[in-house]
C-alpha positions in Angstrom: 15.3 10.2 18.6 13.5 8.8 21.9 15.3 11.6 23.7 14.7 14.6 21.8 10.8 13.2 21.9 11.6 13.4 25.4 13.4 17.0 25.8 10.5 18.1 23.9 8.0 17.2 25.3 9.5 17.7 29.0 9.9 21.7 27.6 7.1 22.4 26.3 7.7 23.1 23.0 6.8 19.8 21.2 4.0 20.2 19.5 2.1 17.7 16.7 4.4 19.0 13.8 7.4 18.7 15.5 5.9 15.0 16.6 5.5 14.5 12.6 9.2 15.5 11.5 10.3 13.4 14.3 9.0 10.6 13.5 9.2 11.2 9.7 12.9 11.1 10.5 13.1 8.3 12.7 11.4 6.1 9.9 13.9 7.5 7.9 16.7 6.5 10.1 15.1 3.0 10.2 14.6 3.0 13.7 14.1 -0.7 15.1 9.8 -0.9 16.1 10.6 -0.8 20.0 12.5 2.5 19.4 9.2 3.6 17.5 6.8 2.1 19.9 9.0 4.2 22.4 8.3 7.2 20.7 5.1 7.1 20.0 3.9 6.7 24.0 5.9 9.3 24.6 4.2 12.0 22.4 1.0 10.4 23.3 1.7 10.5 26.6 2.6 13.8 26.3 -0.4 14.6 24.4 -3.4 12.4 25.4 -5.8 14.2 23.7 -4.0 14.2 20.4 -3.4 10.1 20.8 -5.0 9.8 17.5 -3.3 12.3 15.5 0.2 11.0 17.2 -0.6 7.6 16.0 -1.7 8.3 12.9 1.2 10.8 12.0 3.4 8.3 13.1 1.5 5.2 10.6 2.1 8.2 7.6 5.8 8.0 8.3 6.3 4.3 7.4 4.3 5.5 4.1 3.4 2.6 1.5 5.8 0.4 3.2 3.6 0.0 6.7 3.1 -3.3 7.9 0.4 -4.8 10.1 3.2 -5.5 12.6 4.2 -1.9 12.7 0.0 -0.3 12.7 -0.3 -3.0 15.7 2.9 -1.4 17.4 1.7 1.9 16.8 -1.7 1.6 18.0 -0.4 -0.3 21.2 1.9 2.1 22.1 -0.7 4.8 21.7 -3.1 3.4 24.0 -1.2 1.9 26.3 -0.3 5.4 27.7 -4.2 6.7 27.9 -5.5 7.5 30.7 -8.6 5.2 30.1 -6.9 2.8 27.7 -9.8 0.8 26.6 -12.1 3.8 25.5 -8.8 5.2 23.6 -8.6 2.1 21.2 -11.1 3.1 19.2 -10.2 7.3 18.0 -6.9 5.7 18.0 -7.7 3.0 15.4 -10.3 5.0 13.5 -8.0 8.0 13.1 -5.7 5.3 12.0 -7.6 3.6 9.4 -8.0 7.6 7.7 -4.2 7.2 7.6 -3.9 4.4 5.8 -6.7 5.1 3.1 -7.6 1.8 0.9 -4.2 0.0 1.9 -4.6 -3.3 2.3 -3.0 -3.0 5.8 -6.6 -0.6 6.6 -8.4 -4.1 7.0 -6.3 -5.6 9.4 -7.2 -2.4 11.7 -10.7 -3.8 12.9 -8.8 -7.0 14.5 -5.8 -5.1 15.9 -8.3 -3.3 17.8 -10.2 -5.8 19.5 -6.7 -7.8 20.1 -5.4 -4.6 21.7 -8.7 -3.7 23.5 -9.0 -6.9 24.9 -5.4 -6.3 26.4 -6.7 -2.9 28.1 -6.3 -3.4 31.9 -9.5 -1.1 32.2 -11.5 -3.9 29.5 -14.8 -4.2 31.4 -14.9 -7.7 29.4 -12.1 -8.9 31.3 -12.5 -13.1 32.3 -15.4 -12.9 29.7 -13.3 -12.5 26.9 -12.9 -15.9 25.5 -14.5 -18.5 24.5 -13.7 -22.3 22.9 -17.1 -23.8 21.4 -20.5 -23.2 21.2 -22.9 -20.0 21.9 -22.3 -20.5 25.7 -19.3 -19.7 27.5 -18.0 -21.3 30.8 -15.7 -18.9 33.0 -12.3 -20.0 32.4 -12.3 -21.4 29.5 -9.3 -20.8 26.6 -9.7 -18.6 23.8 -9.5 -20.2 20.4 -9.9 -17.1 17.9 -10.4 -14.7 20.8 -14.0 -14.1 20.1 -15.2 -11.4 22.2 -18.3 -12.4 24.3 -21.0 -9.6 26.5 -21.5 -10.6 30.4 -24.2 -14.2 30.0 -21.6 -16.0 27.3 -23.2 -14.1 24.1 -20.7 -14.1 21.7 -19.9 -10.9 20.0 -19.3 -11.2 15.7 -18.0 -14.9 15.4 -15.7 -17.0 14.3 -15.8 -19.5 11.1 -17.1 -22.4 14.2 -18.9 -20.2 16.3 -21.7 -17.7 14.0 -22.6 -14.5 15.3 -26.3 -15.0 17.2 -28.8 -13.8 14.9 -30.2 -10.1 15.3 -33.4 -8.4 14.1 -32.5 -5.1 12.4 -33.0 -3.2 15.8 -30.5 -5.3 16.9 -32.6 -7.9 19.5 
């Protein structure tokens, strides 16, 4: 399957519903998740505009049998490719979500994101991504839930030990 992806794409005439069939088929086949994961940056790559529609045709293939593992391969796989990975995540994981509808999978879409964006080798948050305890971060110090945090230690959302800050309704 990763090969004809790849004679496709190399001549031209792959386009997003030959991207679907092919990986409606490799599904089909049962195609381990690095074959998949394969695929997928391969007809991203090969279409970085369409990302989104590549990574959502390719969630639709697994149908009602998708898995978080196999949205947070997919997604990965699609961004990783991008020419500017970290503004990708998001058309990528929104176009996924559509895919998925109101499957209980569609919830888990909001953390895959911010797992893969913080993974992004262009993340502008990068060293001021994690944080332990507390409202204030220290540089260096170990995540433990991976809370997002903006430049001066603010952290972004929460966890269950560490609240969101409080924000009037414009959002100071």
């Amino acid at each position: 399957m990763a090969a004809t992806v790849e004679a496709g794409r190399r001549s031209g005439a792959l386009d997003m519903k030959a991207v679907s069939a092919v990986l409606d088929s490799a599904v089909k086949a049962g195609v381990s998740d690095a074959v998949m994961a394969q695929m997928v940056s391969m007809a991203a790559g090969a279409f970085p505009v369409n990302a989104p529609q590549v990574a959502s045709a390719a969630v639709r293939s697994y149908g009602t049998k998708v898995t978080e593992a196999n949205v947070r391969n997919i997604v990965s796989a699609a961004v990783s490719v991008q020419p500017k990975p970290y503004a990708s995540v998001s058309p990528i994981c929104a176009a996924v979500t559509r895919a998925l509808g109101h499957s209980p999978v569609a919830m888990t879409v909001p953390s895959i994101a911010v797992e893969v964006a913080a993974k992004t080798p262009d993340n502008p948050l990068q060293g001021l991504t994690t944080q332990t305890h507390g409202l204030i971060v220290n540089p260096g110090e170990d995540a433990s839930a991976d809370a997002l945090v903006m430049p001066g230690g603010i952290p972004v959302g929460g966890t269950p030990t560490s609240p969101a800050p409080v924000s009037n309704p414009s959002g100071n």
